[in-house]
Every structure is written in structure tokens, then in C-alpha cells.
N, CA, C and O atoms as a Tripos MOL2 file, in Angstrom:
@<TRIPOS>MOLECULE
protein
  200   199    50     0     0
PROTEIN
NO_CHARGES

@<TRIPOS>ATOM
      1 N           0.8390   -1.1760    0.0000 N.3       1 UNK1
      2 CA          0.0000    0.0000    0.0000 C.3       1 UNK1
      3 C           0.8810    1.2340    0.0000 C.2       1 UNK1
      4 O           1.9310    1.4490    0.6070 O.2       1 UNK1
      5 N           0.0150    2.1740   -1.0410 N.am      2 UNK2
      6 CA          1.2020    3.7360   -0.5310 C.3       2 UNK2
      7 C           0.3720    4.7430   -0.0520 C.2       2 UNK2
      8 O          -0.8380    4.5180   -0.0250 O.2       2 UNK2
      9 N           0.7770    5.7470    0.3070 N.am      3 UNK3
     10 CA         -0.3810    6.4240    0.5700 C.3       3 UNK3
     11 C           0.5180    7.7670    0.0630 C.2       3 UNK3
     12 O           1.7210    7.5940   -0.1330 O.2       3 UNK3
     13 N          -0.1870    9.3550   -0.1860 N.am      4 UNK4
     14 CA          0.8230   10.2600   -0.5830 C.3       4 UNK4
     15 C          -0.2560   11.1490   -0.5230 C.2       4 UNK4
     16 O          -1.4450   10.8300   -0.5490 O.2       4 UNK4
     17 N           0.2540   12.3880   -0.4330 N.am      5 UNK5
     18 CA         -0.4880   13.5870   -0.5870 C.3       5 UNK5
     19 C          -1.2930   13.5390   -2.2430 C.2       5 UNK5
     20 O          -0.8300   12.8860   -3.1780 O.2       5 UNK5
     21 N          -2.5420   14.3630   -2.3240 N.am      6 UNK6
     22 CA         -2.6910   14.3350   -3.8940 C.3       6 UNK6
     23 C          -4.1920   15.7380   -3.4570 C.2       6 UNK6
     24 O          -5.1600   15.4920   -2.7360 O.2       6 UNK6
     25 N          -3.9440   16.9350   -4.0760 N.am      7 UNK7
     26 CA         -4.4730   18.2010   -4.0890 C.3       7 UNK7
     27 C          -4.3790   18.2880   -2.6040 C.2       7 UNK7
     28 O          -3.3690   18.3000   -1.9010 O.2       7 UNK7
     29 N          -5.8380   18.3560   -2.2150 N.am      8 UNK8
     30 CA         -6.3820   18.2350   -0.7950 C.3       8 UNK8
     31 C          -6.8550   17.0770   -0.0910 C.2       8 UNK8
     32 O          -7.6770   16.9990    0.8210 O.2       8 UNK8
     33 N          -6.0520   16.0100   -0.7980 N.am      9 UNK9
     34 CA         -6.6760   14.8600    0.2160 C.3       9 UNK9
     35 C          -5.5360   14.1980   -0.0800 C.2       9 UNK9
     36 O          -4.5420   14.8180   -0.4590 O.2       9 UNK9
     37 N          -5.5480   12.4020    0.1040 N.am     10 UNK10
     38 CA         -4.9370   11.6230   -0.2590 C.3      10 UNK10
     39 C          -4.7160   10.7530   -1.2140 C.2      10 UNK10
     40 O          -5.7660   10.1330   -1.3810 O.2      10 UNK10
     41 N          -3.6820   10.2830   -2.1200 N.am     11 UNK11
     42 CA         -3.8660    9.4270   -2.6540 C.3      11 UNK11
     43 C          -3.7820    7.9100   -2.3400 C.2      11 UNK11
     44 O          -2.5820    7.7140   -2.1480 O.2      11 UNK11
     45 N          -4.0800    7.3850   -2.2740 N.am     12 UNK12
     46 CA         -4.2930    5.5280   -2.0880 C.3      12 UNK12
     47 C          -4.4820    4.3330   -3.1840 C.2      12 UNK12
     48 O          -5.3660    4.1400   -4.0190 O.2      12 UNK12
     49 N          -3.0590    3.4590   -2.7810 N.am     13 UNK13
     50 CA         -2.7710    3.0190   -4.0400 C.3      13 UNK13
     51 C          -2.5890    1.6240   -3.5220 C.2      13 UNK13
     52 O          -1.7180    1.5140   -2.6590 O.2      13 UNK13
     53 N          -3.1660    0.6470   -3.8340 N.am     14 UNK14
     54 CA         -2.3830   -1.0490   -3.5970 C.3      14 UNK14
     55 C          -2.5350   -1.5240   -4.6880 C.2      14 UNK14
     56 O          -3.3060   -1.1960   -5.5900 O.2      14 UNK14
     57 N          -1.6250   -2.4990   -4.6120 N.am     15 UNK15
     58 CA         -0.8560   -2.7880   -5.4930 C.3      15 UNK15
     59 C          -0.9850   -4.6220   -5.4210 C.2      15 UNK15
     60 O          -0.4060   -4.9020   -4.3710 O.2      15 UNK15
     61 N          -1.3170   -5.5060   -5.8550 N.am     16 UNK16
     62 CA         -1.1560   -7.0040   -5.7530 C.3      16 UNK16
     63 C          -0.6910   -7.7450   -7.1970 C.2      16 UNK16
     64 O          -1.2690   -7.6910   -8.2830 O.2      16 UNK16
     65 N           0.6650   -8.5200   -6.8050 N.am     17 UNK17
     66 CA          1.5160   -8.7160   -7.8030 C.3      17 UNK17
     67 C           1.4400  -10.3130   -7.4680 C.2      17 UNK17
     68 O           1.6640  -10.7830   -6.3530 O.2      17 UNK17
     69 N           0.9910  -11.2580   -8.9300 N.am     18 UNK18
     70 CA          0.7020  -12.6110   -8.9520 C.3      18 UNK18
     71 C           1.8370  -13.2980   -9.4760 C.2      18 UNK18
     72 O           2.7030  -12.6960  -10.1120 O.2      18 UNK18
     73 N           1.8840  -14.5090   -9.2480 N.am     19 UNK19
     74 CA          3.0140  -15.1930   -9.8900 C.3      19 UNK19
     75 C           2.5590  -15.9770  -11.0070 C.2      19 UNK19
     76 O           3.4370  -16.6210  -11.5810 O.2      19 UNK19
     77 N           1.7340  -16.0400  -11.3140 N.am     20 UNK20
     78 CA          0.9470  -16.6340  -12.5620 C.3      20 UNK20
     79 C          -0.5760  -16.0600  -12.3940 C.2      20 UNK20
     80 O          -0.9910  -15.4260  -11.4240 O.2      20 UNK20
     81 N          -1.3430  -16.4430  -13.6140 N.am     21 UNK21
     82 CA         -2.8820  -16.2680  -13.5940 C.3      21 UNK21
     83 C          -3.6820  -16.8620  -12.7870 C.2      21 UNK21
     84 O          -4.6750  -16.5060  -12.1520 O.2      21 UNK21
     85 N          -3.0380  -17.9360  -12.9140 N.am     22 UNK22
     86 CA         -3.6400  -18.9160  -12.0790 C.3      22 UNK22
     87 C          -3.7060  -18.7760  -10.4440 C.2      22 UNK22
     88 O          -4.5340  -19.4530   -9.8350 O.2      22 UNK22
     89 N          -2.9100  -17.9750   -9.8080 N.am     23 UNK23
     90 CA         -2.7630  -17.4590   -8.9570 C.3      23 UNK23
     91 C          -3.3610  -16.1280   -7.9540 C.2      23 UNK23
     92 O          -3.4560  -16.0360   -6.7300 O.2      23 UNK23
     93 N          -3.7540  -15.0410   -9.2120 N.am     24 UNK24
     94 CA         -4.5310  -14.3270   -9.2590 C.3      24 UNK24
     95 C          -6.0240  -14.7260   -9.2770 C.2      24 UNK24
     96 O          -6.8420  -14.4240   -8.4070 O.2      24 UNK24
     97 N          -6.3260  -15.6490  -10.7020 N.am     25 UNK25
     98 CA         -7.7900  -16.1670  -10.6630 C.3      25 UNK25
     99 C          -7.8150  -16.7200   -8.8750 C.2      25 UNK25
    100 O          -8.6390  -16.1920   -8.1280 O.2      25 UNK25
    101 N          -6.9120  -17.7270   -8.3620 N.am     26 UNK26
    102 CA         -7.4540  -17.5750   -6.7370 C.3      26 UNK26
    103 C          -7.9510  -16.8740   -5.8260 C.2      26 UNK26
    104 O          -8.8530  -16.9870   -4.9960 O.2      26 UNK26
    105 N          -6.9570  -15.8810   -6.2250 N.am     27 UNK27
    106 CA         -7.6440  -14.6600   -5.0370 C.3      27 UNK27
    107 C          -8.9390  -14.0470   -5.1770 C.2      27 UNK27
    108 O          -9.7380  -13.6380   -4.3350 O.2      27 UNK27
    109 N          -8.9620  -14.0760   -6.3610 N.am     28 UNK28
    110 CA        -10.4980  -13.2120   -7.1850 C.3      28 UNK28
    111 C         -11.3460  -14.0630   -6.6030 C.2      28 UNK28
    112 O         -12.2030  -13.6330   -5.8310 O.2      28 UNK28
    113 N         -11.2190  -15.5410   -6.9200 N.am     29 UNK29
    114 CA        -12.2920  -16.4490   -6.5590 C.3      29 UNK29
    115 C         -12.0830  -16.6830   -4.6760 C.2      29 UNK29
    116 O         -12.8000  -17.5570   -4.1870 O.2      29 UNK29
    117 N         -11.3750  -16.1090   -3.9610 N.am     30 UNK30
    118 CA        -11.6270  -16.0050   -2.8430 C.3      30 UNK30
    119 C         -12.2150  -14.6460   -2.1620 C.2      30 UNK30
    120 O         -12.7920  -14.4710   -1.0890 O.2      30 UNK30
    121 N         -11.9170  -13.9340   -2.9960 N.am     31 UNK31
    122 CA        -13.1400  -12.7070   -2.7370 C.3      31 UNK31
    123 C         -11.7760  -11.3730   -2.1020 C.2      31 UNK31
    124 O         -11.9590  -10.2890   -1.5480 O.2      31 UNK31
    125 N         -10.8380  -11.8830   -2.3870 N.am     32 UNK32
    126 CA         -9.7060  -10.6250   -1.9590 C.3      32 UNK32
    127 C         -10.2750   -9.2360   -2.7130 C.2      32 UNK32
    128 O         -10.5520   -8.2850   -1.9820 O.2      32 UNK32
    129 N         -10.4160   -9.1310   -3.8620 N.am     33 UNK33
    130 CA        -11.0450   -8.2510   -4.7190 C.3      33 UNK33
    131 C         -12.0260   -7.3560   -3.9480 C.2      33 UNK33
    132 O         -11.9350   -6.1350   -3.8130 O.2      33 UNK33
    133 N         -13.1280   -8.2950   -3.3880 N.am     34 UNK34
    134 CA        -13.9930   -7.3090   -2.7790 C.3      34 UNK34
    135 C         -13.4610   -6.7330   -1.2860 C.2      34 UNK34
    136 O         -13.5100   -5.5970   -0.8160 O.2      34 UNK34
    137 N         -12.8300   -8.2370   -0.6340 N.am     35 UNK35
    138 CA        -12.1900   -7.3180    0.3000 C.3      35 UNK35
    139 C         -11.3430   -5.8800    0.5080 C.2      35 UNK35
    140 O         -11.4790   -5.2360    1.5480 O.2      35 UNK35
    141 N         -10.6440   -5.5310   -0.3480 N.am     36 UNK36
    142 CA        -10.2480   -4.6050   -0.1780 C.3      36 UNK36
    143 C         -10.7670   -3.3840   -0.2510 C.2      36 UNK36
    144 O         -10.4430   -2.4630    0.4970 O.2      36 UNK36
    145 N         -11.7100   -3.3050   -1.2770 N.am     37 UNK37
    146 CA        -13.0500   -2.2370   -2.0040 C.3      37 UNK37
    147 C         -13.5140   -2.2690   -0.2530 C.2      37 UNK37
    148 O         -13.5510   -1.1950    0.3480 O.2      37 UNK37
    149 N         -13.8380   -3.5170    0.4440 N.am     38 UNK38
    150 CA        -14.4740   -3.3000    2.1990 C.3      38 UNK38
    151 C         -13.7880   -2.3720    2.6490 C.2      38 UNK38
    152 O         -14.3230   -1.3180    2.9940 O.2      38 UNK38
    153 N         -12.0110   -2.6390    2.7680 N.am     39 UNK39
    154 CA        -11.4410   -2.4680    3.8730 C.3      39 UNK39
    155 C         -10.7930   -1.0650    3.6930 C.2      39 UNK39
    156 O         -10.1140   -0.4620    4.5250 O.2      39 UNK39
    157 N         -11.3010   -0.4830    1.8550 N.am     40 UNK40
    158 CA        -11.0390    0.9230    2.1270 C.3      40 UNK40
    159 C         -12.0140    2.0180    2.2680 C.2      40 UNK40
    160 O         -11.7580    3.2090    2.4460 O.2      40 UNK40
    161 N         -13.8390    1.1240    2.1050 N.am     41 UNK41
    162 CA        -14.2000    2.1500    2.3580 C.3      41 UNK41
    163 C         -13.8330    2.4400    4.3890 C.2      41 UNK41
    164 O         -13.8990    3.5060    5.0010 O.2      41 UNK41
    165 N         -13.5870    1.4980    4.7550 N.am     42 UNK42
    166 CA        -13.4570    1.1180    6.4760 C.3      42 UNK42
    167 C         -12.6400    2.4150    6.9210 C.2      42 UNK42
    168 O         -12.9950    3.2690    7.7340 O.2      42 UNK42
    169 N         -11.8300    2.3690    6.4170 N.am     43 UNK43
    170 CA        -10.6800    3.0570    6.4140 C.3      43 UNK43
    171 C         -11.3800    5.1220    5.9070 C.2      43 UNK43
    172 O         -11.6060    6.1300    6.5760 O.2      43 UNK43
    173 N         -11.4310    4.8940    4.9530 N.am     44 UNK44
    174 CA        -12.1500    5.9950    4.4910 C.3      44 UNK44
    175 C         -13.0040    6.6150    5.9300 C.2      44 UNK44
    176 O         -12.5700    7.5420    6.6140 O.2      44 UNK44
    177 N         -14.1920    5.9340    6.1750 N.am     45 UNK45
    178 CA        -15.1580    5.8130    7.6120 C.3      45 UNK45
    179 C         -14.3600    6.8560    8.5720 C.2      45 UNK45
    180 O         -14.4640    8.0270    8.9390 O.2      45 UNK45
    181 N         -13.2490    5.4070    8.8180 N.am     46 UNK46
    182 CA        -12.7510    5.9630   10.4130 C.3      46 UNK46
    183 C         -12.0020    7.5360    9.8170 C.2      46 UNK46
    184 O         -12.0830    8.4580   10.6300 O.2      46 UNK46
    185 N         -11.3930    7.8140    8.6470 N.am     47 UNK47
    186 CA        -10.5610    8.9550    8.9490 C.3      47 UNK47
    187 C         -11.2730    9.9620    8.4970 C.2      47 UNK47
    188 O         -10.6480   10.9720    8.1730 O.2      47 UNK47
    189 N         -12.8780    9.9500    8.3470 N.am     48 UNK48
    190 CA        -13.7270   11.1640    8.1990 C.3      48 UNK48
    191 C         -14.3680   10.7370    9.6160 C.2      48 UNK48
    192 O         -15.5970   10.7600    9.5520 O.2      48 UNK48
    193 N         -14.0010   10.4550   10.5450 N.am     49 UNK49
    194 CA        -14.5970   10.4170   11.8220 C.3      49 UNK49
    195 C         -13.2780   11.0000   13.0750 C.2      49 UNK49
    196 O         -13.1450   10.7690   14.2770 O.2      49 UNK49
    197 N         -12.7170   11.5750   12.3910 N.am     50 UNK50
    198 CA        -11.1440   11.8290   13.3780 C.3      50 UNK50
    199 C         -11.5240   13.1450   13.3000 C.2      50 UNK50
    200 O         -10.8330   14.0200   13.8230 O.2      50 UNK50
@<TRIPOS>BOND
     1     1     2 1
     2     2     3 1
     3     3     4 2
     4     3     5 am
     5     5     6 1
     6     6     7 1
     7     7     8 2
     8     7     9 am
     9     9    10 1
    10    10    11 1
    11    11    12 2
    12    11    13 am
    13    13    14 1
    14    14    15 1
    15    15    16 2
    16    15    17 am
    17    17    18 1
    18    18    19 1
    19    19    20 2
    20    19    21 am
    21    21    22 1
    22    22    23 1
    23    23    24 2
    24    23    25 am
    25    25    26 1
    26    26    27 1
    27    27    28 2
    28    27    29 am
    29    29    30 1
    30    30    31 1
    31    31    32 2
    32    31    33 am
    33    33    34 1
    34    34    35 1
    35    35    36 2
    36    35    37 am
    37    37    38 1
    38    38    39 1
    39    39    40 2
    40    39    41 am
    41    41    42 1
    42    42    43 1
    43    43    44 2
    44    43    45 am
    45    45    46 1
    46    46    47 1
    47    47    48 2
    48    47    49 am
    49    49    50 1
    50    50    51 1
    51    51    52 2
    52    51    53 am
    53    53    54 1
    54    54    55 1
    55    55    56 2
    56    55    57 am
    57    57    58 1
    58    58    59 1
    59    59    60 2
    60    59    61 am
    61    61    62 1
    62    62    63 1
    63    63    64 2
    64    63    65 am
    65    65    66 1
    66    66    67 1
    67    67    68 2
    68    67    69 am
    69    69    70 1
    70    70    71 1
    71    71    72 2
    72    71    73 am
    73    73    74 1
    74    74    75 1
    75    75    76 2
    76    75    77 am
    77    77    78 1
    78    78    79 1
    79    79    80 2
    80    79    81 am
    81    81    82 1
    82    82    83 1
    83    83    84 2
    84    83    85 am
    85    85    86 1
    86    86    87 1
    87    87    88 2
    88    87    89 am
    89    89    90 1
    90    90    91 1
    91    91    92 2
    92    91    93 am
    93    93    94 1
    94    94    95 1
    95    95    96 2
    96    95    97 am
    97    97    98 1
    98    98    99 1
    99    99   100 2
   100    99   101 am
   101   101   102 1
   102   102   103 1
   103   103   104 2
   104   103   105 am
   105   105   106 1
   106   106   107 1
   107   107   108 2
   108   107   109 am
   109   109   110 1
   110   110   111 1
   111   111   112 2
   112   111   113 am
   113   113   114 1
   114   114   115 1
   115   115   116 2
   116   115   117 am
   117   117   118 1
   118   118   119 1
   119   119   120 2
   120   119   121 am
   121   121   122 1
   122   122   123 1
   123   123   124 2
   124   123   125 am
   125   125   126 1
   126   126   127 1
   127   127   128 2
   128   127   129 am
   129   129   130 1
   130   130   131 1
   131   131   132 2
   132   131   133 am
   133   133   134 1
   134   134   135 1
   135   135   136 2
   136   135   137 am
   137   137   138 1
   138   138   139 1
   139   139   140 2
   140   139   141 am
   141   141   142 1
   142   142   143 1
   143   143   144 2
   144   143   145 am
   145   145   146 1
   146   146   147 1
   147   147   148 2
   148   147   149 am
   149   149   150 1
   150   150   151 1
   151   151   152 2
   152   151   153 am
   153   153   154 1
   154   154   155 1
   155   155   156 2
   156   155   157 am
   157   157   158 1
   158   158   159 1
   159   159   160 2
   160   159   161 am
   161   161   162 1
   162   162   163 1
   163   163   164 2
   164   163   165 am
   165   165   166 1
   166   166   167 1
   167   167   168 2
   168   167   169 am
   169   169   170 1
   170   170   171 1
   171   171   172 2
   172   171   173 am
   173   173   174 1
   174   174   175 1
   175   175   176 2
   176   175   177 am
   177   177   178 1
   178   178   179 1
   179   179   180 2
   180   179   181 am
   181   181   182 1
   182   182   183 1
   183   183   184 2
   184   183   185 am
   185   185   186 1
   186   186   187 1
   187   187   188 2
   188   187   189 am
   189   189   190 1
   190   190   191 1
   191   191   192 2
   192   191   193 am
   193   193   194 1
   194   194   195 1
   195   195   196 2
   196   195   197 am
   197   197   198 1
   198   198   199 1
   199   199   200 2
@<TRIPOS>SUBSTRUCTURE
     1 UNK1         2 RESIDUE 1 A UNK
     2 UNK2         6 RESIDUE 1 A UNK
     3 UNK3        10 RESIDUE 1 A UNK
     4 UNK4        14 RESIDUE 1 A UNK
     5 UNK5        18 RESIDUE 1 A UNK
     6 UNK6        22 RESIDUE 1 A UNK
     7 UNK7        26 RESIDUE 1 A UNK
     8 UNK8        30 RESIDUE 1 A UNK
     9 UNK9        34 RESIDUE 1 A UNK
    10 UNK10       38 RESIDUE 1 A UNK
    11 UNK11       42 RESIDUE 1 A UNK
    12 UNK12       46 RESIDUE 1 A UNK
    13 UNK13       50 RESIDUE 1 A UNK
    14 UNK14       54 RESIDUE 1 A UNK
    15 UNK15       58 RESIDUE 1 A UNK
    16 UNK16       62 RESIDUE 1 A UNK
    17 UNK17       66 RESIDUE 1 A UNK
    18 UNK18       70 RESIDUE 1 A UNK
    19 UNK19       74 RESIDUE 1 A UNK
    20 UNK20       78 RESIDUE 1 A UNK
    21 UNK21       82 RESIDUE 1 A UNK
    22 UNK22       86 RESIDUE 1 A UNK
    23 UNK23       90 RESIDUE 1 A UNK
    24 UNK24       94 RESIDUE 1 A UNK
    25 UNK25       98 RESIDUE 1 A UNK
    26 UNK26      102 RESIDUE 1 A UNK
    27 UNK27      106 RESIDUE 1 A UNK
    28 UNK28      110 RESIDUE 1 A UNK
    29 UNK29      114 RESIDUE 1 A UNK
    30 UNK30      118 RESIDUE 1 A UNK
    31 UNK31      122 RESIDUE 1 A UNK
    32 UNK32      126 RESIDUE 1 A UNK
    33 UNK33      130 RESIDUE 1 A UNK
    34 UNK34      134 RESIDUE 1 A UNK
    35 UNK35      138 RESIDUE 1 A UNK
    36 UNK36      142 RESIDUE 1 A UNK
    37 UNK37      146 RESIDUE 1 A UNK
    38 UNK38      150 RESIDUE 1 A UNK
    39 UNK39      154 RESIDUE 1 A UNK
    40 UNK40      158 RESIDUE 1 A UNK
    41 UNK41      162 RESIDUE 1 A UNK
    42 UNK42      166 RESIDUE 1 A UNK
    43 UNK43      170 RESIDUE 1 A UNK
    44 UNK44      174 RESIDUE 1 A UNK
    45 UNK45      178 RESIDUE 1 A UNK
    46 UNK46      182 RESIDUE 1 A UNK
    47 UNK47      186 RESIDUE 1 A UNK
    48 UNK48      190 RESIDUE 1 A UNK
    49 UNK49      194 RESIDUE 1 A UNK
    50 UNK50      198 RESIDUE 1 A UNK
């Protein structure tokens, strides 16, 4: 993950690097994909609540 200044807010960037397709198709089919879309609006949440 990076995180960096960008105008007036932040930018937020991850990054997931596979070793084959086949590897990737796993994660997709384990639902990592959506997890993260979760765990940034989560994130998002808590730091408009600070």
C-alpha cells in the first residue's frame, strides 16, 4: 500500500503482484477483490470520523 499527498486529500494506491494467472484467478475467486473495495471504504469511515 502507498499512501501520498494528492491536491487536498490523499492518494491511495495497492498494489497485488501474482506469480501466474492462475494465482490471481485464486484470489479473485476467494473474494480478496472485494475485500479490499471493504477495507477501504473502512478506512475511508474511520478517517472522516477523526
Amino acid at each position: 500500500m502507498h499512501f501520498g499527498p494528492e491536491a487536498e486529500g490523499t492518494r491511495y494506491k495497492a498494489i497485488a503482484l501474482h506469480v501466474d494467472s492462475a494465482g490471481k484467478q485464486k484470489h479473485e475467486d476467494m473474494g480478496f477483490f472485494q475485500g479490499w473495495g471493504t477495507a477501504l471504504e473502512q478506512l475511508v469511515a474511520h478517517a472522516k470520523s477523526l
